[in-house]
C-alpha positions as CSV (number, residue, x, y, z in Angstrom):
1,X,-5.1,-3.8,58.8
2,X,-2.3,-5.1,56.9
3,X,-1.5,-2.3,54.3
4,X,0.0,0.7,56.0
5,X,-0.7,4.5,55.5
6,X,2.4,6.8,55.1
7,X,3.2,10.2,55.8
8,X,5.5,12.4,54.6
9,X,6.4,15.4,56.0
10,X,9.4,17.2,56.9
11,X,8.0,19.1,60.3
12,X,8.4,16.1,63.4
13,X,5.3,17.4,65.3
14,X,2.9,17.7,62.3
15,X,4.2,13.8,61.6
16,X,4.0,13.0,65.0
17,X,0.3,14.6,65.4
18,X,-0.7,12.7,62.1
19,X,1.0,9.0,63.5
20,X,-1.6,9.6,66.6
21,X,-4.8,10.3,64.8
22,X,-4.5,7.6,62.4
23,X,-3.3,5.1,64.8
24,X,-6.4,5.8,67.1
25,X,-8.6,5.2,63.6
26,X,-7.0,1.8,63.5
27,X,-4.3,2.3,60.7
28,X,-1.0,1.2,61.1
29,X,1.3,4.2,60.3
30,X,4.9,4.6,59.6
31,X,6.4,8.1,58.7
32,X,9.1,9.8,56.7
33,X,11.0,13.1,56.7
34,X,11.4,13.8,52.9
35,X,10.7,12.6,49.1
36,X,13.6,10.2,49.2
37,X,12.9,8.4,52.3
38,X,9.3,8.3,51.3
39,X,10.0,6.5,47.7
40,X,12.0,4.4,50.1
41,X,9.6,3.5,52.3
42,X,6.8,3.0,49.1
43,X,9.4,0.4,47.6
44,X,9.5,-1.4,50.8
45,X,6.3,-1.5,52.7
46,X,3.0,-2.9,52.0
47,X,1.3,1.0,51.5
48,X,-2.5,1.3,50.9
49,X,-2.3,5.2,50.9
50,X,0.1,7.9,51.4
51,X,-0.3,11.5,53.1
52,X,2.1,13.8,51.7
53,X,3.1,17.6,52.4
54,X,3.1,19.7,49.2
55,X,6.5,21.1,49.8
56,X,9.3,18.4,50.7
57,X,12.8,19.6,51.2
58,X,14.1,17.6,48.8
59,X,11.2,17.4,45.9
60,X,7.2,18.4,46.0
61,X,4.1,16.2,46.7
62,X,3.1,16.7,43.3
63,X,5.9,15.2,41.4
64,X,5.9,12.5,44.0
65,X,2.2,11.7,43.0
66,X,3.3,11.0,39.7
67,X,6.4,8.8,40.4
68,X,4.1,7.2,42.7
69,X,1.3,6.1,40.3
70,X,3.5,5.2,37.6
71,X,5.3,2.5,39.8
72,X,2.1,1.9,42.3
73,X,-0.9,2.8,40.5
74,X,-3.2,0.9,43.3
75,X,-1.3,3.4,46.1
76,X,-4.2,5.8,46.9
77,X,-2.1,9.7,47.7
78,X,-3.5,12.7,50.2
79,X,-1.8,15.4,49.4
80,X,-2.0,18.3,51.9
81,X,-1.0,21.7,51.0
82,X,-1.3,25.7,52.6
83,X,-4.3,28.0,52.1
84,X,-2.0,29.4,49.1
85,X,-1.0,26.6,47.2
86,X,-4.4,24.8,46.6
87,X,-3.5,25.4,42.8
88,X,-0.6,22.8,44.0
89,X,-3.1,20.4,45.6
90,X,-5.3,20.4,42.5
91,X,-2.5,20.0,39.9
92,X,-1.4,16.9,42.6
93,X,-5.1,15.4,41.9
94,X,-4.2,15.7,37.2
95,X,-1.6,13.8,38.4
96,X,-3.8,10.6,39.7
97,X,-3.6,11.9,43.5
98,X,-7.0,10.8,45.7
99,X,-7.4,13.9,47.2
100,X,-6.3,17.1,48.7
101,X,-6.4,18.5,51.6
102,X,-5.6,22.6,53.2
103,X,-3.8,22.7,56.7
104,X,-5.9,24.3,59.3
105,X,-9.1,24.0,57.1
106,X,-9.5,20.2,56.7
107,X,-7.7,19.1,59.7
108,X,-11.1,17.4,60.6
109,X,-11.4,15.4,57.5
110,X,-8.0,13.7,57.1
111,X,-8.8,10.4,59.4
112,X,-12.6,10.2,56.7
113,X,-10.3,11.0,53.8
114,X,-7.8,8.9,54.5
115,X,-10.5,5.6,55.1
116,X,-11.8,6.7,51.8
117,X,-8.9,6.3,50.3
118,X,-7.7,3.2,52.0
119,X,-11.2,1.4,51.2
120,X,-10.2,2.5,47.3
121,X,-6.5,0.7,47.5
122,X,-8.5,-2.1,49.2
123,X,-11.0,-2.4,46.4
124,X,-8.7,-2.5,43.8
125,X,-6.8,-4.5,45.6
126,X,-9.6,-7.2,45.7
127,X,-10.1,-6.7,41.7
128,X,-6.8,-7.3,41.0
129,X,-6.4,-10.5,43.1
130,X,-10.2,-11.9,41.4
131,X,-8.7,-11.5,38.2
132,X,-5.1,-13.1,38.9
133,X,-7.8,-16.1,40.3
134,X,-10.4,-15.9,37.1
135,X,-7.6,-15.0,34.8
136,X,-5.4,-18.4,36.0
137,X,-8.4,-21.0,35.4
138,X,-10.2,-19.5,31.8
139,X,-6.8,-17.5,30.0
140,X,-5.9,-17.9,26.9
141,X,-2.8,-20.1,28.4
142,X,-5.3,-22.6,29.8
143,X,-6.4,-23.6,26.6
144,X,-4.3,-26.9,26.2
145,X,-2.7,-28.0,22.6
146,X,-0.2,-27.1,19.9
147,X,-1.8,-27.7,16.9
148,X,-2.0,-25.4,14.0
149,X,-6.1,-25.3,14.1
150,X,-6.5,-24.9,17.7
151,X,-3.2,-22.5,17.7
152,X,-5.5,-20.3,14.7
153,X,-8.5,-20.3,17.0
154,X,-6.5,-18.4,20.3
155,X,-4.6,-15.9,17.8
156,X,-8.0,-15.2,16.5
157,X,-9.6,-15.1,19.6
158,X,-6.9,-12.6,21.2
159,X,-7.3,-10.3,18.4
160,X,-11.0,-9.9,19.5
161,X,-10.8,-10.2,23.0
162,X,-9.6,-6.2,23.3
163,X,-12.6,-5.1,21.5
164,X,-16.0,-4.6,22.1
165,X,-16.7,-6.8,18.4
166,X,-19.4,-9.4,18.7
167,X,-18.2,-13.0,18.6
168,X,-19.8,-16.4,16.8
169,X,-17.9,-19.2,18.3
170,X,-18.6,-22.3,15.8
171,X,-18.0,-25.7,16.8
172,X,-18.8,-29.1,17.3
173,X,-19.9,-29.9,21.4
174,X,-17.6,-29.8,23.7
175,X,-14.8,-28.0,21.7
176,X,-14.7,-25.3,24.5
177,X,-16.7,-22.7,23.5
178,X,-17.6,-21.6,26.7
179,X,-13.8,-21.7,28.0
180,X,-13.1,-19.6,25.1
181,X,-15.5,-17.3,25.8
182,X,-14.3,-17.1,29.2
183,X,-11.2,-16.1,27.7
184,X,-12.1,-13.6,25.4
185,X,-14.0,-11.8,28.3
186,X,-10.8,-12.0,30.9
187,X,-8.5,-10.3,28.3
188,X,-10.5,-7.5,27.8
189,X,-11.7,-4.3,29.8
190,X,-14.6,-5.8,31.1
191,X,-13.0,-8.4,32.7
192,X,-13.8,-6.5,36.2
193,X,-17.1,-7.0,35.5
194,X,-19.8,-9.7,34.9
195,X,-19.6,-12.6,32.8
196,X,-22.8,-14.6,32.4
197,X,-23.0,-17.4,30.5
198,X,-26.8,-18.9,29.4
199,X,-27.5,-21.6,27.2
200,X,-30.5,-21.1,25.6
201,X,-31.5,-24.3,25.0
202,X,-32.3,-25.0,28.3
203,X,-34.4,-21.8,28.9
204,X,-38.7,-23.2,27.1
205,X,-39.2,-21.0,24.1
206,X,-42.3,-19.5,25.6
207,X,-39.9,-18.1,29.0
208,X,-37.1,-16.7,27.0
209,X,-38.0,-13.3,26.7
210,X,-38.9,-12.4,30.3
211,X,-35.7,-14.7,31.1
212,X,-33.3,-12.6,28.7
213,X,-35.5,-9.5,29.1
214,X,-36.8,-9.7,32.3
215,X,-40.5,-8.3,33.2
216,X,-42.8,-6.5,35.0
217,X,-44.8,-7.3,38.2
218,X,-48.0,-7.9,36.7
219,X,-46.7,-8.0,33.0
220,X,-48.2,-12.0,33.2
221,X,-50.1,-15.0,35.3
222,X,-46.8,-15.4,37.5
223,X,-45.0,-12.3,37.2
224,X,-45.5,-11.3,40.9
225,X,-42.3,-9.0,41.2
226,X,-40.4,-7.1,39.0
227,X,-37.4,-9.6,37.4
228,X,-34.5,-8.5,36.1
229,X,-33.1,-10.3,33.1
230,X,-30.2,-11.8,31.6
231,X,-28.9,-8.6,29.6
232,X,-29.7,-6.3,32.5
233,X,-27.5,-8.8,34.9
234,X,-24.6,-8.8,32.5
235,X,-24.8,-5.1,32.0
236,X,-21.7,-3.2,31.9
237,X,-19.7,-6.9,31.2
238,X,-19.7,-9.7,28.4
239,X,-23.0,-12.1,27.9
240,X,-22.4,-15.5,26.4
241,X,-25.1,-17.0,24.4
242,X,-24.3,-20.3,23.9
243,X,-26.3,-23.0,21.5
244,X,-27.6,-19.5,20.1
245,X,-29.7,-21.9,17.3
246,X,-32.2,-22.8,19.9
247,X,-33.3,-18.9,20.5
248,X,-37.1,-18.5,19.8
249,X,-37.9,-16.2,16.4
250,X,-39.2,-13.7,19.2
251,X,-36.6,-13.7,21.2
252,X,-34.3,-13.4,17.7
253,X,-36.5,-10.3,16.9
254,X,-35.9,-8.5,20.4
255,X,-31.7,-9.5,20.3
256,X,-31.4,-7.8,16.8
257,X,-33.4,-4.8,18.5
258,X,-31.5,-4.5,21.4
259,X,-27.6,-5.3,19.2
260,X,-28.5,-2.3,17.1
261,X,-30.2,0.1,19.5
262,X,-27.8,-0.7,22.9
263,X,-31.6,-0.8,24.5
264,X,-33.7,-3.4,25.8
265,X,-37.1,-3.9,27.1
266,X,-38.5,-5.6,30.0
267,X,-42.0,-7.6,29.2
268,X,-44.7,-4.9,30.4
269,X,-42.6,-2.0,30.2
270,X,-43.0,0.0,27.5
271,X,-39.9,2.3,29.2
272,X,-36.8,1.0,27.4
273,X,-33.3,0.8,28.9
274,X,-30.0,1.4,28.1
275,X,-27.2,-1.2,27.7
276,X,-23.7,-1.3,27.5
277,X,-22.8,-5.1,27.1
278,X,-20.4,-7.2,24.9
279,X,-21.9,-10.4,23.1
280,X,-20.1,-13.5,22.6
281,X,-22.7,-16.2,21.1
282,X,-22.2,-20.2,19.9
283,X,-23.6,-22.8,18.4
284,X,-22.9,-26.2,16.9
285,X,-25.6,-26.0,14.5
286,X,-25.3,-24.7,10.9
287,X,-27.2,-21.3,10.9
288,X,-27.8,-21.0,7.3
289,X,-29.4,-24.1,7.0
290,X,-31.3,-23.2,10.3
291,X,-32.1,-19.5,8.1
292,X,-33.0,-21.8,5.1
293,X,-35.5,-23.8,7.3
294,X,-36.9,-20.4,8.7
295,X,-35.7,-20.9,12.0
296,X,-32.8,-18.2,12.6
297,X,-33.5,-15.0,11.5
298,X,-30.6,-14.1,8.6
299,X,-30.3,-10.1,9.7
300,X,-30.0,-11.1,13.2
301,X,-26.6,-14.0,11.8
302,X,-25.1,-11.0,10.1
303,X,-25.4,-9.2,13.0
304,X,-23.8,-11.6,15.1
305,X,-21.4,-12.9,12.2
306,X,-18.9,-10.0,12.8
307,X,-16.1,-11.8,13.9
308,X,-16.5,-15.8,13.6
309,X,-13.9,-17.9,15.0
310,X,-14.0,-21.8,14.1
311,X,-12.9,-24.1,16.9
312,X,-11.4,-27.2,15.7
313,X,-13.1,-31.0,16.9
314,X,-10.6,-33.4,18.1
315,X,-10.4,-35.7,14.7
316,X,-9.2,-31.8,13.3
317,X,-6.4,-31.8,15.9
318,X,-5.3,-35.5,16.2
319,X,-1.4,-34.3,17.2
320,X,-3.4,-32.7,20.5
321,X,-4.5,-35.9,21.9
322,X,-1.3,-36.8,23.6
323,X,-0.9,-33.6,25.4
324,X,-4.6,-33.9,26.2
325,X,-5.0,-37.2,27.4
326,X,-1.3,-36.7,29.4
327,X,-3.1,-33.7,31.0
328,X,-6.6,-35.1,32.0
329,X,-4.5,-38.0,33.4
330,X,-2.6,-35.6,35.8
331,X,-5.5,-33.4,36.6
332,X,-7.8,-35.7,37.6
333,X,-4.6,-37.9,39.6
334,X,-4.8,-34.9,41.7
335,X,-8.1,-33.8,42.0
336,X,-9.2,-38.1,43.0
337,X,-5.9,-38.4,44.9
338,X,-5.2,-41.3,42.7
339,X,-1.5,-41.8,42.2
340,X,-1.6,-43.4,38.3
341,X,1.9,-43.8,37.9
342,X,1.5,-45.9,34.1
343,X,-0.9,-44.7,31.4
344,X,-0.5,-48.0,29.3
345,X,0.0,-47.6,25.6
346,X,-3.2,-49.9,24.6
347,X,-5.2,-47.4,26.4
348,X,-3.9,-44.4,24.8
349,X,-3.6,-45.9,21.3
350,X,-7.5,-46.9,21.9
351,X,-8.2,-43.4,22.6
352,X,-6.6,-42.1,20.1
353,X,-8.5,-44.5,17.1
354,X,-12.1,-43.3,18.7
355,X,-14.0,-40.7,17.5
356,X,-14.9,-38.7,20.3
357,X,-18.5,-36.8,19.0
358,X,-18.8,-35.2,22.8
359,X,-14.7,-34.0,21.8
360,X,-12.8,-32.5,24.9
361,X,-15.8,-33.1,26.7
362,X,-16.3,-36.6,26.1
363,X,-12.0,-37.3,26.2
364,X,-12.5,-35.6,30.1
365,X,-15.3,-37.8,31.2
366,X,-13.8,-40.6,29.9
367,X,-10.7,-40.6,32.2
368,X,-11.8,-39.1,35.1
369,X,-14.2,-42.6,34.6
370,X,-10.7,-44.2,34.3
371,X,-8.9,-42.8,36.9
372,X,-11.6,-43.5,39.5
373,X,-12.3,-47.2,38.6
374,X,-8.0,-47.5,37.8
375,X,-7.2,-50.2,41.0
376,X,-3.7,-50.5,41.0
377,X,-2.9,-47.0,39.6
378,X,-2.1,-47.8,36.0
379,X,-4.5,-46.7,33.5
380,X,-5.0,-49.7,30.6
381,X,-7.5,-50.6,28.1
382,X,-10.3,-52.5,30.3
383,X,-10.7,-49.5,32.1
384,X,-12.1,-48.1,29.1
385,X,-16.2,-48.8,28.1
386,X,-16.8,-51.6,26.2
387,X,-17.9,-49.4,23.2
388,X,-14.5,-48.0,22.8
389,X,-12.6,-50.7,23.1
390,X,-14.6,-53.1,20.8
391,X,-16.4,-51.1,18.0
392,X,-14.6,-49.3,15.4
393,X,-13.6,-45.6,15.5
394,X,-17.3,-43.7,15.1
395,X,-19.5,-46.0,15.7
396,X,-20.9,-45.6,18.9
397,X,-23.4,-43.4,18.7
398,X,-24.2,-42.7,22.4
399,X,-20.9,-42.6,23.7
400,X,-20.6,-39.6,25.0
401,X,-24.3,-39.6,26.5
402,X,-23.1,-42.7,28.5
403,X,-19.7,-41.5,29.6
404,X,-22.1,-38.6,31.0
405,X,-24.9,-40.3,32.5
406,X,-23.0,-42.5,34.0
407,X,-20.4,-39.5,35.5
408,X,-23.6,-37.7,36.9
409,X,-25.4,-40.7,38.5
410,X,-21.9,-41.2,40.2
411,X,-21.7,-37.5,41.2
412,X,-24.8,-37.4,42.7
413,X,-23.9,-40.7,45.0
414,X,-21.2,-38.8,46.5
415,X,-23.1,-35.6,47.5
416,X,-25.9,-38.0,48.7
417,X,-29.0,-36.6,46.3
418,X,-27.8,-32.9,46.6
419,X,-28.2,-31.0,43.2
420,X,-26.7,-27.8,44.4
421,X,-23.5,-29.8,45.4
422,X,-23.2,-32.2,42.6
423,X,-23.7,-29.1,39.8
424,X,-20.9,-27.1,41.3
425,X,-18.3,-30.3,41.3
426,X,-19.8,-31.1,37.7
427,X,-19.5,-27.3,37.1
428,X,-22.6,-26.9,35.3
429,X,-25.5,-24.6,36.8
430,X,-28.5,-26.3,38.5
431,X,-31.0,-25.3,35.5
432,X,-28.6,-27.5,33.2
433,X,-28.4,-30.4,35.7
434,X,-31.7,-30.3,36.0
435,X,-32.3,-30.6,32.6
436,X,-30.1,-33.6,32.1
437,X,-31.5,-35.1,34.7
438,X,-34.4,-35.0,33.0
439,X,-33.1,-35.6,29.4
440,X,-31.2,-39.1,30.7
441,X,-34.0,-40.6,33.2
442,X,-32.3,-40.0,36.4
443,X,-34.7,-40.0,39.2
């Protein structure tokens, strides 16, 4: 164990006593005669948890407590006080303390106490450190440009992210819904908890309800076990529901049930369920022409309507594409372990005249293509498809379908025919490589 437990106590054999039992539990223990010392000690050591007398000669347990949580709230205190002062040990405990325990009575209990309470500081611990990891790849900071659209999107976006306000994300593909999505979820106070992400157009019409909903053993041909569902996964966190347009009436019908009831139902269960989730949805489709056609419900778009942010397509942020294409450049110089040392200024300038329908997406797969094929590490113009290099700015219709056939038939090379690999370095899910697989021809 790398975190150490501390005890404070003014009596040398009650300190001495504790040292031993610990230390034959497996903590590694260091002690301290008084409130001073034991601050000390707290600013200087690695402490999971800390055992504390009531009475200290210099100060109390309890007002140590508070000190203590207010610098190191993730410090788990035991505070151990005489059959007459458990008043002291319970006031200790409204002041964030773990526990308390009586000399003589609960001598038994301190080494189960104290593993309690070191398994706590672990815990949160381990939170903190996944979210410094989750928070440093999808934050707000990691969204990359400086233009006044894009800049209007992330001030939006953190205004939301604190509540529990339902989110439309609107924008053309590959704008980075998802990322911001991601974002939104990290800065609030479910970021501790799931985040799942489904795009709905990739789950058939006729499976969404039992995939979002879940089901019953027997509720259908199939459904041999009970499944849970997309909602009940996500419970407690944030669900994003992206390319929301493609969501079957039904399946419209049971959201709006299940936005305005915090309930949901599994198919063949007629026992319904409470929820506590937050719901971020997106879509690149226009959902009051979809409502005109009769294919999005309109209560169900005012529902989700609450708070709509816009995010911007590249030809909306042209002063972006410098920073962006400098970026890509260096990112994917690392991740290849290609040194480009020129980006030539016929290859930016021909990047910069296109106009890229896939957006961020599109610009990404384009110069990782670059960078890989880029033989004496300089990126020019040849390196670029012959379809943006020779036809004019929005022309090419497919351009972003080739970039991304092409990226994933090159993928799948390197891991050798293995899906599970090659969706993870893509960083799609299997059911969406799958799916393209399918959609371009790849056998």
């Amino acid at each position: 164990m790398n975190s150490k437990v501390l005890i404070i106590d003014d009596e040398p054999a009650i300190r001495s006593l504790l040292e031993r039992i610990l230390t034959l539990d497996g903590f590694a223990v260091i002690t301290a005669p008084d409130f001073a010392s034991g601050i000390a000690q707290a600013e200087k050591e690695n402490i999971a948890v800390i055992v504390t007398d009531v009475k200290l000669p210099d100060g109390s347990g309890i007002d140590l407590t508070r000190k203590i949580k207010s610098a190191y709230p993730d410090i788990e205190i035991i505070v151990i006080t005489a059959f007459g002062q458990i008043k002291d040990g319970v006031e200790a405990m409204k002041n964030g303390a773990f526990d308390y325990l009586v000399k003589g009575d609960d001598d038994d209990k301190l080494p189960l106490t104290v593993k309690r309470a070191y398994e706590k500081a672990m815990m949160h611990r381990e939170v903190k450190e996944l979210r410094s990891r989750i928070d440093s790849k999808f934050a707000f900071s990691k969204i990359i440009g400086k233009s006044k659209k894009i800049s209007e999107a992330i001030e939006f976006a953190k205004k939301a992210a604190p509540t529990d306000t339902t989110v439309l994300l609107l924008g053309e593909t590959g704008t980075g819904k998802e990322l911001f999505a991601q974002a939104i979820h990290n800065s609030s106070k479910r970021a501790a908890k799931k985040f799942i992400a489904v795009n709905c157009s990739a789950i058939p019409k006729d499976l969404q309800e039992s995939e979002f909903f879940g089901h019953k053993k027997g509720a259908f041909t199939g459904a041999v076990n009970d499944k849970k569902g997309y909602f009940e996964e996500a419970n407690g966190g944030t669900i994003f529901l992206d390319e929301i347009g493609e969501m079957s009436m039904q399946t419209q019908a049971k959201l709006l049930r299940t936005i305005e009831e915090k309930t949901y139902l599994r198919v063949g269960d007629p026992k319904e369920h409470t929820l506590d989730i937050r719901i971020i949805a997106a879509t690149n489709r226009d959902l009051k022409a979809a409502i005109a056609e009769g294919t999005f419900r309109e209560d169900l778009y005012y529902r989700l309507n609450t708070f709509t942010i816009h995010l911007p397509s590249l030809a909306e942020r042209p002063d972006d594409l410098d920073i962006l294409i400098s970026y890509f450049v260096d990112y994917y110089s690392e991740k290849l372990n290609k040194k480009i040392g020129t980006v030539r200024s016929d290859f930016a300038d021909t990047l910069k005249s296109y106009r890229f329908k896939g957006n961020i997406r599109e610009l990404k797969n384009i110069i990782e293509r670059a960078v890989i094929l880029a033989g004496d590490n300089q990126l020019t113009k040849e390196l670029l498809p012959e379809e943006y290099s020779d036809s004019k700015p929005g022309s090419t219709e497919h351009s972003l379908e080739s970039v991304e056939k092409a990226h994933i038939i090159k993928t799948l090379k390197d891991f050798h025919g293995n899906k599970t690999q090659t969706a993870k370095a893509l960083g799609i899910g299997t059911v969406t490589l799958y799916r393209k697989l399918k959609e371009y021809g790849i056998e």
